[in-house]
C-alpha positions in Angstrom: 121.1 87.6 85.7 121.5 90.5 82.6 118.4 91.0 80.6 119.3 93.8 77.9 117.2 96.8 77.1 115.8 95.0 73.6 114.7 91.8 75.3 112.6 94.1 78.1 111.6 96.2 75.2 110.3 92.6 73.3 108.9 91.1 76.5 107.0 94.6 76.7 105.5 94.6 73.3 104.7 90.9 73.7 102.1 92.2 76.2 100.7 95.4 74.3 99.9 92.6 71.6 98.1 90.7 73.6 96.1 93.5 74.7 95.1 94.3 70.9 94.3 90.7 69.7 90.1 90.3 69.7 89.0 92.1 72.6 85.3 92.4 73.6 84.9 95.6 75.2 82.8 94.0 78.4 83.3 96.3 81.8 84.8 93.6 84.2 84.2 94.1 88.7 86.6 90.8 88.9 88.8 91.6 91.5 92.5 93.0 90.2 94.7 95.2 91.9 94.3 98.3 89.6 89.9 97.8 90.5 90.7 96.2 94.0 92.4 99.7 95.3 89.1 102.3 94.9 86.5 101.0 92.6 83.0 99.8 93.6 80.8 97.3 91.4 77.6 100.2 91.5 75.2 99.3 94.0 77.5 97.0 95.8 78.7 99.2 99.1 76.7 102.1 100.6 78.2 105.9 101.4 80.5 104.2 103.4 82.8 101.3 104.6 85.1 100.9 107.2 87.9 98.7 107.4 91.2 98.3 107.8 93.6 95.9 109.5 96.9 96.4 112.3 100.4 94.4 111.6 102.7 93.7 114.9 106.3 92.9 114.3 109.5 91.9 116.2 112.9 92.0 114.0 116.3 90.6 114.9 119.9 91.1 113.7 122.9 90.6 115.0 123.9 94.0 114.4 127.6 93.9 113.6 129.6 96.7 113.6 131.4 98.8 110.1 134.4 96.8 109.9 136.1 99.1 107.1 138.8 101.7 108.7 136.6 105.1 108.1 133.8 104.3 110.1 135.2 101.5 112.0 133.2 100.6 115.2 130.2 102.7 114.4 126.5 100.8 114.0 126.2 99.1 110.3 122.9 100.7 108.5 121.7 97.7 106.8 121.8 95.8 110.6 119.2 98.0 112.4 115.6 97.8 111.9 113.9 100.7 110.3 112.6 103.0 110.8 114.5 104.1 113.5 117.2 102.6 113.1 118.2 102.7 116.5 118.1 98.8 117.1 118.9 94.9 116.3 116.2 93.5 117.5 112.7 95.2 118.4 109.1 95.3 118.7 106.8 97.4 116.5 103.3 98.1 115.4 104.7 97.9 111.5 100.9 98.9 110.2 97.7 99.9 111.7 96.0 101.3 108.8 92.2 102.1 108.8 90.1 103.4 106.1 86.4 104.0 104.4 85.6 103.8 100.9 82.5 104.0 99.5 79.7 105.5 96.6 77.4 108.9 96.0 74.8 106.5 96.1 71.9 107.7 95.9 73.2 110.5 94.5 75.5 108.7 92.1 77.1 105.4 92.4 79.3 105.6 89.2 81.9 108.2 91.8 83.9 105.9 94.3 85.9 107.2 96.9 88.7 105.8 98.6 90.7 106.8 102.1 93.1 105.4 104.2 95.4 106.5 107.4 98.7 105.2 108.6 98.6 105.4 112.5 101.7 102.9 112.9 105.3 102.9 113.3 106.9 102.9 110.1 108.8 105.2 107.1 105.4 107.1 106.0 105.0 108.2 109.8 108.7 108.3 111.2 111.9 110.1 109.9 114.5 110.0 112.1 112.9 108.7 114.6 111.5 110.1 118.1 108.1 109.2 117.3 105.8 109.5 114.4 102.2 111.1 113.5 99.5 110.3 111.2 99.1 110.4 107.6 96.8 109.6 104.5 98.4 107.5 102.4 95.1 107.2 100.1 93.1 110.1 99.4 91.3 109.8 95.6 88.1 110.1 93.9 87.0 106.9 91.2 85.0 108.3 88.3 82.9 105.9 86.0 81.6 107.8 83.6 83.3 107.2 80.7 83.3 103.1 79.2 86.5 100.9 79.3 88.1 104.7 80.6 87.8 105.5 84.2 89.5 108.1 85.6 91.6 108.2 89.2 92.0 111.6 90.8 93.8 112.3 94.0 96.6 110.5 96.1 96.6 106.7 95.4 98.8 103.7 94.1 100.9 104.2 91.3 100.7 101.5 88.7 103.8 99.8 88.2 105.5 97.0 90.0 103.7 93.9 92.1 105.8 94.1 95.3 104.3 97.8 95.3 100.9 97.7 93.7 99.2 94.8 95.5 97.7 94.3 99.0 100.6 94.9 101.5 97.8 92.9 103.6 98.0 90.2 101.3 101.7 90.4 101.1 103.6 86.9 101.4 106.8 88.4 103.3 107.2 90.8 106.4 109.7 92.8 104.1 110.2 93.7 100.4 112.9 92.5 97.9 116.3 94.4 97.7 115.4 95.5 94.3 112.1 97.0 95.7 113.4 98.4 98.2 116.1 100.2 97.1 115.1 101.1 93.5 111.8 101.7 93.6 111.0 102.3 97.6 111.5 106.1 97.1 113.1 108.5 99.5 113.9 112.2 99.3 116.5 113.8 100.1 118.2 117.5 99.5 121.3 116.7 97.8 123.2 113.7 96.4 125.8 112.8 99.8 128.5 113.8 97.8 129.7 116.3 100.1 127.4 115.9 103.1 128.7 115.5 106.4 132.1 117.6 106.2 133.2 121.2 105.1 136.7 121.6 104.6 137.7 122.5 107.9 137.8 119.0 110.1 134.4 120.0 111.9 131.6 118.1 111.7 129.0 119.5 109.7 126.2 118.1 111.1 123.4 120.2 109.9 124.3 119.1 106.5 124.1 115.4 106.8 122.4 114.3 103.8 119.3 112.3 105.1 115.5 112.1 104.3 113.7 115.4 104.4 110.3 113.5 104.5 108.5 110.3 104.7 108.6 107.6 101.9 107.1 107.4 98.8 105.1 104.3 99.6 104.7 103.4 95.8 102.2 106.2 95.8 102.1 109.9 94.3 99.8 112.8 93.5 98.1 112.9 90.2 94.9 111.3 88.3 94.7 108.1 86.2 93.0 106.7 83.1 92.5 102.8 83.7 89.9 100.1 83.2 90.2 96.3 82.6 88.4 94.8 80.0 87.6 90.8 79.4 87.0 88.3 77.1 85.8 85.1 78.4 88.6 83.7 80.8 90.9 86.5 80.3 91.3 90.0 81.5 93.0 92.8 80.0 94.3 95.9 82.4 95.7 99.5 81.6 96.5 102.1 83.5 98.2 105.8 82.5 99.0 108.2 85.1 100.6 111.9 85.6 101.2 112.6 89.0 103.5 115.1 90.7 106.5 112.5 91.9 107.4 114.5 95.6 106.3 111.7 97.8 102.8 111.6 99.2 101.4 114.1 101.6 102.6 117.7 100.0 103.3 119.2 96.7 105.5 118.9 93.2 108.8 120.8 93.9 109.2 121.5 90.2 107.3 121.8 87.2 107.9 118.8 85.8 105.5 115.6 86.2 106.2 112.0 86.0 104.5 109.6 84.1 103.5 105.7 84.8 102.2 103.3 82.3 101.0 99.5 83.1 99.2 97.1 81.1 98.9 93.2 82.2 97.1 90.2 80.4 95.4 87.3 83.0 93.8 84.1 82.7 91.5 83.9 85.4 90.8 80.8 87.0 88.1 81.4 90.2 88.0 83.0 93.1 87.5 86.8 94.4 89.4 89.5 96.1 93.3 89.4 96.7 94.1 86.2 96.5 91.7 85.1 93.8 93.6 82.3 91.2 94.9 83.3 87.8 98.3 83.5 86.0 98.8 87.1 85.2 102.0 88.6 82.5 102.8 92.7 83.4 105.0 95.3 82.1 104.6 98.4 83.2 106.9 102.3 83.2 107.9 105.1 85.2 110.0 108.4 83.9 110.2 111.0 86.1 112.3 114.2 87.2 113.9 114.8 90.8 115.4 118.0 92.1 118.0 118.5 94.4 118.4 121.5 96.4 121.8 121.4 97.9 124.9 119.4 96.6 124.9 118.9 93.0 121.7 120.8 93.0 119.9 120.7 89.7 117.4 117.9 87.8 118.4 114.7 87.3 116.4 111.8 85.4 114.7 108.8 87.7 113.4 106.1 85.3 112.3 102.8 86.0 111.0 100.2 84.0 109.9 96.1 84.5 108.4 93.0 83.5 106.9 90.0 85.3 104.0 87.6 86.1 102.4 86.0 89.3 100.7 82.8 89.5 98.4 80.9 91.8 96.2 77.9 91.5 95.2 75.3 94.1 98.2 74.8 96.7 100.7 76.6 94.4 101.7 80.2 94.1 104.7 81.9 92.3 106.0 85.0 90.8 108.9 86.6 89.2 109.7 90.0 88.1 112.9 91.8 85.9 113.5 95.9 86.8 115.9 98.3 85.1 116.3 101.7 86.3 118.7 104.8 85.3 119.0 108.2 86.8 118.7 109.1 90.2 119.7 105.7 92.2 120.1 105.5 95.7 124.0 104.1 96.5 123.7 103.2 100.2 125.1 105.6 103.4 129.4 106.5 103.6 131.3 103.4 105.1 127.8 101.7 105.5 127.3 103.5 108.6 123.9 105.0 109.7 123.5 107.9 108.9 124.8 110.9 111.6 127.5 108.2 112.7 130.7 110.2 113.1 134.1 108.6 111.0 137.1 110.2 108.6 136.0 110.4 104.8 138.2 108.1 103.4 139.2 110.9 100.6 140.0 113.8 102.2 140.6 112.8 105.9 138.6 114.9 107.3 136.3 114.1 110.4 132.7 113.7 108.9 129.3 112.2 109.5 128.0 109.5 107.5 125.3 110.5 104.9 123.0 109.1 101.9 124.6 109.1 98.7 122.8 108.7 95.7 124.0 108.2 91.6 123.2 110.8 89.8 123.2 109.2 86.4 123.5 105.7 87.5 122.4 102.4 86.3 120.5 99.2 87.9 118.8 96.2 87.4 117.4 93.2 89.2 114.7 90.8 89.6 113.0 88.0 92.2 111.0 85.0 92.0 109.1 83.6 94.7 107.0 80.2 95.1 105.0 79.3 97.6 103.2 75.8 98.4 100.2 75.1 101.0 101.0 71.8 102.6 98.1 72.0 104.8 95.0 74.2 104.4 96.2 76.6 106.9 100.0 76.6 106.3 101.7 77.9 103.6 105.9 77.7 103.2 107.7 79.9 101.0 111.1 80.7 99.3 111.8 83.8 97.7 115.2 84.7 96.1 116.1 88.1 95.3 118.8 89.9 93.3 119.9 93.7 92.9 123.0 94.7 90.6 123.6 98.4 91.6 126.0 101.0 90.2 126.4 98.9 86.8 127.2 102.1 84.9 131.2 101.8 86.6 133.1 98.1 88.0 134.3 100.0 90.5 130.7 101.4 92.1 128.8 98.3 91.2 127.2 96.2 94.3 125.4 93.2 94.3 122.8 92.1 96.6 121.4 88.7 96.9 118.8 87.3 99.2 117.2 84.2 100.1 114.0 84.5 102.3 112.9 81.4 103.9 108.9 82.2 105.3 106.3 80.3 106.6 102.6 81.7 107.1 99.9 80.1 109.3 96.4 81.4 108.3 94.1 81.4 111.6 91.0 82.4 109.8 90.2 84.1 106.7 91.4 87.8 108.3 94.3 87.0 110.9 97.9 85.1 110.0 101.3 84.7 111.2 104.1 85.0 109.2 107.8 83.7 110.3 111.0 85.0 108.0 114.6 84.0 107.8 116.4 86.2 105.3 119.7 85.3 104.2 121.4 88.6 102.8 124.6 88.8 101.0 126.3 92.0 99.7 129.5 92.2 97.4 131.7 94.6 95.1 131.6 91.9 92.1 134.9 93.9 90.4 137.3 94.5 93.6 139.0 92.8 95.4 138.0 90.8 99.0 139.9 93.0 101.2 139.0 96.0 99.6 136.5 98.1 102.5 133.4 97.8 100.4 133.8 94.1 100.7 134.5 93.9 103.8 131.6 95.8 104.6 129.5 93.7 102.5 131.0 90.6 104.8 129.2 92.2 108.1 125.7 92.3 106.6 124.2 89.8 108.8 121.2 87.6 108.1 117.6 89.2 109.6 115.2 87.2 111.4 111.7 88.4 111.2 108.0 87.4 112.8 104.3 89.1 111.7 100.8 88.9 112.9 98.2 90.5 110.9 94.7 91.2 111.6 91.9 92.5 109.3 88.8 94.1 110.2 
């Protein structure tokens, strides 16, 4: 699917002018991501509220090894399970996030604050592996002050894309599209991979394996935020602006330059509260930023991202679809496919070298998903999700495509506890060469990924 800059730029306008037809300017506590996510109805919660919830996983592959001649025999990246990735099949506390948010009340109930920690197993708390610690993944302080303008401060949710704004405890799949994942899913590295790994000499640099040099972004960043949503009758109107450091959660900018986010959405409400309330919603939201690199190619490079979409649910039905572009700083996978710190020959200059992240750094992307869901029973939901990612479009020869079908099923126990069950089909190709060229054939061993999820609230 190709969507061209002017259509996303028309689909965008569409909703800016539905935000300025006859608005009444009434404060809406309606549940929506952008309120859900550290903003109290005043008088509604005390000094403080605990909560939180724990997701359990077990993941299988079949774990096929590099098939391509420079890395031959060595463990295929995309067929372990993170974070890790020192497995085909395992067992793992994903989550186990607990947090308290509350008021000043007495004192002041119009300042909310918002905090949660990340005590499991996952890419906030583990790089590289050998264990993890704990982190805050939300730190922020919700000032209501100012009509139809509240203000954000602190370390929170960025506004931009579903898959990374809403719930992950109301999230339909145990994992996030390839689109998600790879484009907007941030890691940080020192340099770009392009000459990680080897140094001239036919040793093996290890030290300067190009690999994360901290935890994920988690969709979130450093900053504050002007937001509000704003309704007339059935429908609700959302903003949201936000400067924030973009470094990843959990430490500081590492240059002078911020990034900035913009979101607005339009949604017909049709009943309910909280994450899963009913309504058809249309988003569009941005993201321009700056990234430095320290080592190879060292310097500032561009990391822009930009998408459309909408999500549905009513009754027994629930759907969604979303388009992203990006340009800039893309991530392009590990050398050979390997994992990264698997030992091969760079398949340019011969030389013995370990495999590392690589990255674009003035690349191109784009890619989109739609999901629908149907509840066949009260308690059990099935769902198909189909997901596609065209990467390195800038050049035929660097462009990948990745496609995905996820076939899930979720069993709700009670209100707060549900399984979920996965089967993701994955396919990976290099559209513009040739089947026996390596990147294809390493596209060939991506094997399908076989997923299962309990999650409990409290």
């Amino acid at each position: 699917m190709n969507m061209s800059k002017s259509k996303l730029t028309l689909a965008v306008a569409g909703v800016v002018s539905a935000l300025s037809m006859g608005v009444s300017t009434q404060n809406v506590e309606a549940a929506n991501w952008l309120m859900l996510q550290g903003t109290e109805k005043p008088g509604a919660v005390g000094r403080a509220k605990v909560w939180g919830f724990v997701q359990a996983e077990a993941t299988y592959l079949d774990a096929t090894k590099v098939p391509a001649a420079a890395w031959k025999g060595n463990t295929m990246q995309p067929n372990t399970v993170g974070p890790d990735r020192s497995s085909r099949a395992t067992m793992n506390i994903r989550r186990a996030r607990i947090g308290v948010r509350g008021q000043g009340f007495p004192l002041d109930n119009k300042v909310n604050y918002f905090m949660l920690a990340e005590f499991g197993h996952n890419g906030v708390t583990s790089v590289g592996g050998g264990g993890g610690a704990t982190y805050l993944t939300d730190a922020s302080v919700t000032l209501n002050h100012i009509p139809y303008a509240r203000v954000r401060i602190g370390q929170f949710k960025t506004p931009g894309a579903e898959e990374g704004l809403q719930a992950i405890h109301v999230f339909d799949y145990t994992g996030f599209t390839a689109v998600t994942d790879q484009l907007l899913m941030e890691r940080f590295t020192d340099g770009d991979g392009s000459t990680s790994g080897f140094d001239g000499s036919s040793s093996i640099a290890s030290t300067h394996v190009n690999k994360p040099n901290g935890g994920v972004g988690a969709f979130r960043d450093v900053g504050v935020q002007l937001f509000d949503t704003i309704k007339m009758k059935k429908l609700e109107y959302s903003y949201a602006f936000m400067i924030g450091n973009g470094n990843g959660i959990n430490r500081s900018d590492n240059n002078a330059k911020k990034d900035f986010y913009g979101y607005l959405s339009t949604e017909m409400v049709f009943g309910g509260k909280g994450g899963r309330r009913e309504g058809a919603k249309l988003f569009a939201w941005t993201h321009k930023g700056k990234r430095t690199l320290t080592k190879e190619s060292a310097g500032e490079y561009d990391r822009n991202r930009t998408g459309v979409g909408f999500t549905f649910k009513k009754a027994k039905i629930s759907a969604a679809a979303e388009y992203i572009m990006a340009d800039g700083l893309i991530r392009n996978g590990t050398d050979g496919g390997a994992k990264v710190g698997s030992v091969g020959t760079h398949p340019v200059s011969s030389e013995t070298a370990v495999s590392s992240i690589n990255y674009f750094l003035d690349g191109e992307a784009n890619g989109y998903y739609a999901h629908f869901g149907y509840k066949v029973l009260p308690k059990l939901e099935l769902d198909v999700r189909y997901d596609v990612l065209n990467r390195g479009t800038h050049s035929d020869s660097a462009e990948r495509t990745f496609s995905n079908i996820t076939l899930g099923t979720q069993i709700f126990l009670n209100k707060k506890t549900r399984l979920t069950f996965n089967y993701a089909i994955r396919s990976q190709e290099a559209p513009n060469l040739p089947s026996t060229d390596n990147a294809n054939k390493i596209g060939d061993a991506v094997d399908n990924l076989l997923s299962a999820q309990v999650l409990a609230i409290f």
